[in-house]
N, C-alpha and C positions, 0 to 999 in steps of 0.2 A: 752048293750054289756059289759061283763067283762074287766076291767081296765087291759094293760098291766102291771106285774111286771119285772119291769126291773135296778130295783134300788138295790143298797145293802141294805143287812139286820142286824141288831144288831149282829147275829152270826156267821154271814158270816168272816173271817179273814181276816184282811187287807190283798189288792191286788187280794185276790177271786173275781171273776166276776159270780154273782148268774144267767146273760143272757146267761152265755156260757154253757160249758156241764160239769160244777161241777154236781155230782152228791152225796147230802146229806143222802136224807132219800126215800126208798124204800117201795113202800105198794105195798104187794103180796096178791090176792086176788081171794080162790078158795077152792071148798069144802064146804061142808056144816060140824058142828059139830059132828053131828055122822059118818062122814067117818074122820073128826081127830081124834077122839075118836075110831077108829077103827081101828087105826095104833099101841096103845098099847102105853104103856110108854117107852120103849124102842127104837122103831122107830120113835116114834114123838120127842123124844129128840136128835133121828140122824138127821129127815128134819128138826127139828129148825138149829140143830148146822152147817148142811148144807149148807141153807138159809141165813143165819146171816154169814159162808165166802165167799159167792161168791158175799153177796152186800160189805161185806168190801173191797174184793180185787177189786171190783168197785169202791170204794175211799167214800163210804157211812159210815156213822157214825151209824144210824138210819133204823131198817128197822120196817116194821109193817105187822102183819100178821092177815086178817080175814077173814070169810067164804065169800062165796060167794053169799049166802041167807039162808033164815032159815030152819029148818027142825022138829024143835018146843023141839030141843033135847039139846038147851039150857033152856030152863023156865022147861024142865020136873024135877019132883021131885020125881018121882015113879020108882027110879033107884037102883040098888044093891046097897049099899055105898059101897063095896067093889071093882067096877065095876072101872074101870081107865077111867076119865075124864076129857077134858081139860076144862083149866077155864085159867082164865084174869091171865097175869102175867108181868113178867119186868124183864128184867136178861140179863147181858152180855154176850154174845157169841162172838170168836173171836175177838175180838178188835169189837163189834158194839152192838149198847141195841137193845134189839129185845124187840117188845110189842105184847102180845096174846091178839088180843080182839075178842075173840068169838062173840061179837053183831051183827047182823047181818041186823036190823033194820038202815038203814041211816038216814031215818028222824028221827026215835026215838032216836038215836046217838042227833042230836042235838037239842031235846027239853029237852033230859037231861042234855045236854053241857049248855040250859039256868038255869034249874033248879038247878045246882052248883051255878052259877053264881050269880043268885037270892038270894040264903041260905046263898052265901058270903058276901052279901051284897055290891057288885059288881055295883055301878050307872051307868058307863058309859058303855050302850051294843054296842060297835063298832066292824067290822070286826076280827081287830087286838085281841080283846077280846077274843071272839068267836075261831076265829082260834084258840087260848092257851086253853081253856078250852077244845074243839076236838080234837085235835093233843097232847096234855099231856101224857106223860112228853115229847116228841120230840117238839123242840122248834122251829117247822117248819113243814107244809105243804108239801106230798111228791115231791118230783121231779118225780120221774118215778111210774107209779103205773102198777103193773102188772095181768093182769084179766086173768084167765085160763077159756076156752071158746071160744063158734066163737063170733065171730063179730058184729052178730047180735042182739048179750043180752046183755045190761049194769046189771053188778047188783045192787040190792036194797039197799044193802048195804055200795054202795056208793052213796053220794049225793054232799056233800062238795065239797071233791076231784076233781073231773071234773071239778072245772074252772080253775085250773091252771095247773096239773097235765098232764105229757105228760101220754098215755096211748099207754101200748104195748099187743096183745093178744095173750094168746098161746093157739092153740087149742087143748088141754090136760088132763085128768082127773086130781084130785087129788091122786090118784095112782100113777100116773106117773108121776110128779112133781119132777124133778132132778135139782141138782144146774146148771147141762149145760142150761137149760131151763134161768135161771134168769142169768146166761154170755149171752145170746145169746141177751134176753132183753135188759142189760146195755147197749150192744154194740149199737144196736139199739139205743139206748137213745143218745150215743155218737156221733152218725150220724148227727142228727136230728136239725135243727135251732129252739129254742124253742120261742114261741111268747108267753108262760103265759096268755092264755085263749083269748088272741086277734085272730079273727080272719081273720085280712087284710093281 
């Protein structure tokens, strides 16, 4: 059984209670890269900059954005170069870092998370480790992660996340991903007594 977190954390501010419903860092998770890719440069910098106020006006610092599995339109290389593409990126929006990580692989997410780790020459592989080299640069594990989808399908490209992670699901394409959707999520989040992967 996954360990309750229910203690403060180095980043947490004094007097924050990380058990209550502080809510940090947001991973919103849906779409595969060719339908981000299919929104154009223009509209994808509208749902980032969207995305990125409605976790800030949740009191989020941190949000993180991935597909929701692969569709092989990230490894392809047989692309127009002129063609508009997202890739991996880092940039403030709103008052909060927003991170693009197209990967879509969870478990490969963290064979590569050891493979840094290794070439750092990093000896001690502990949790705490681990956690930093997956979550980089958010100095923290999400608090809410948001799956677009029913219920029934976890995706792939999460694996980490789910032991401590509250998770909320909206049944919605990526088309249709509007910030009322991730207000609608927080609130939910704000509800909810969080047990951090405990399950008594």
């Amino acid at each position: 059984m996954a360990r309750a977190r229910t203690t403060k954390t180095a980043d947490t501010a004094e007097g924050d209670v990380v058990q209550g419903k502080q809510l940090r860092h947001v991973l919103v998770v849906g779409g595969t890269v060719a339908e981000w890719d299919a929104l154009g440069h223009d509209l994808w910098i509208a749902r980032r900059n969207d995305l990125a106020k409605a976790v800030a006006h949740a009191g989020a610092m941190w949000l993180t954005i991935r597909p929701f599995e692969s569709d092989g339109a990230e490894n392809s290389h047989h692309r127009d170069p002129d063609e508009f593409r997202v890739e991996r990126l880092i940039d403030v929006r709103e008052g909060c870092t927003v991170i693009v990580d197209p990967g879509a692989d969870g478990q490969q997410r963290i064979l590569d998370a050891i493979d840094t780790l290794r070439s750092n020459a990093v000896t001690v592989m502990d949790e705490p480790t681990l956690t930093g080299a997956l979550m980089a640069p958010a100095p923290i594990e999400p608090d809410l992660t948001i799956v677009l989808g029913p219920v029934t399908r976890l995706p792939p490209s999460l694996v980490w996340e789910l032991a401590y992670s509250e998770i909320v699901f909206i049944d919605t394409g990526w088309d249709e991903l509007a910030a009322a959707h991730v207000e609608r999520a927080t609130d939910e989040f704000s509800r909810r007594h969080r047990r951090f992967g405990n399950i008594q």
